[in-house]
C-alpha positions as CSV (number, residue, x, y, z in Angstrom):
1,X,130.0,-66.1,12.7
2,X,132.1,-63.1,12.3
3,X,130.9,-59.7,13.6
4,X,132.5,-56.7,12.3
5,X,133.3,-54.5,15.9
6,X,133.4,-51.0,14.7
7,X,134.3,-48.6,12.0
8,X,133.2,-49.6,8.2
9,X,133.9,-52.4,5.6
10,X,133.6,-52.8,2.1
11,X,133.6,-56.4,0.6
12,X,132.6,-56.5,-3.1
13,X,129.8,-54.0,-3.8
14,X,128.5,-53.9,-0.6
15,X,129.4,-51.3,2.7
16,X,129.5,-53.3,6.4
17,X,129.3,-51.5,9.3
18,X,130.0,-51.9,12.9
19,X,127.6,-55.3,14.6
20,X,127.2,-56.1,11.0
21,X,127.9,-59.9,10.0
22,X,130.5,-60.6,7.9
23,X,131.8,-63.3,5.3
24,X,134.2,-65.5,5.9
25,X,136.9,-64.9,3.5
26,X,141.1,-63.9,3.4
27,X,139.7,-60.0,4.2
28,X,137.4,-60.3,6.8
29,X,140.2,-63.2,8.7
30,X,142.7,-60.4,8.5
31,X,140.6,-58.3,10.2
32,X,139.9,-60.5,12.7
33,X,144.1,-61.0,12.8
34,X,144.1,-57.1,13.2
35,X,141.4,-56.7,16.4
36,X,138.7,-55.1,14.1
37,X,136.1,-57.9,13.5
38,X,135.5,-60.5,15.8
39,X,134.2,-64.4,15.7
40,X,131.1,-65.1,17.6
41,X,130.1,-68.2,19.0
42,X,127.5,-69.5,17.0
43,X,126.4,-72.8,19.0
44,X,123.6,-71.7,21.4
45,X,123.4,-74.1,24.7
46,X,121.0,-77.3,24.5
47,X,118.0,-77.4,26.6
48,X,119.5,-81.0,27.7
49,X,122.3,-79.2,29.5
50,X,120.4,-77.1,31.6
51,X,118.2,-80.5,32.6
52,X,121.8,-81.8,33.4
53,X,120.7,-81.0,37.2
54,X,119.2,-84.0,38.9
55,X,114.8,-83.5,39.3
56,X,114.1,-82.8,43.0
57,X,112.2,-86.0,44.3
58,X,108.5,-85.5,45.2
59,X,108.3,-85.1,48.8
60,X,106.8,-88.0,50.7
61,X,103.1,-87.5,52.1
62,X,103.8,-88.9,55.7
63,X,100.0,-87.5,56.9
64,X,98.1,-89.2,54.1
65,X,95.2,-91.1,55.2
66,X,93.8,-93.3,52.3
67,X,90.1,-94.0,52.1
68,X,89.4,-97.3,53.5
């Protein structure tokens, strides 16, 4: 994704201003050559790498009298 990061752009018939997502053609990568649109990161982080933590273990129940 390319994100246009300030002043205006026109591609075609239509006006892009600054935050605005942008096409990805020859203009808009020469912009981003130039310093005046920039390419987002698009891949959001998996729930599976968060879980990449090992679960904490139950604690043991030393105390526990069982019903006999």
């Amino acid at each position: 994704m390319i994100v246009l990061r300030h002043g205006k752009f026109i591609s075609g018939s239509r006006i892009f201003r600054a935050g605005e997502i942008l096409p990805d053609n020859a203009g808009v990568q020469e912009l981003v050559g130039k310093g005046m649109a920039e390419v987002v990161e698009t891949v959001k982080k998996s729930k599976a790498a968060k879980k990449s933590e090992p679960d904490k273990a139950e604690p043991t129940q030393e105390n526990a009298k069982g019903d006999s």
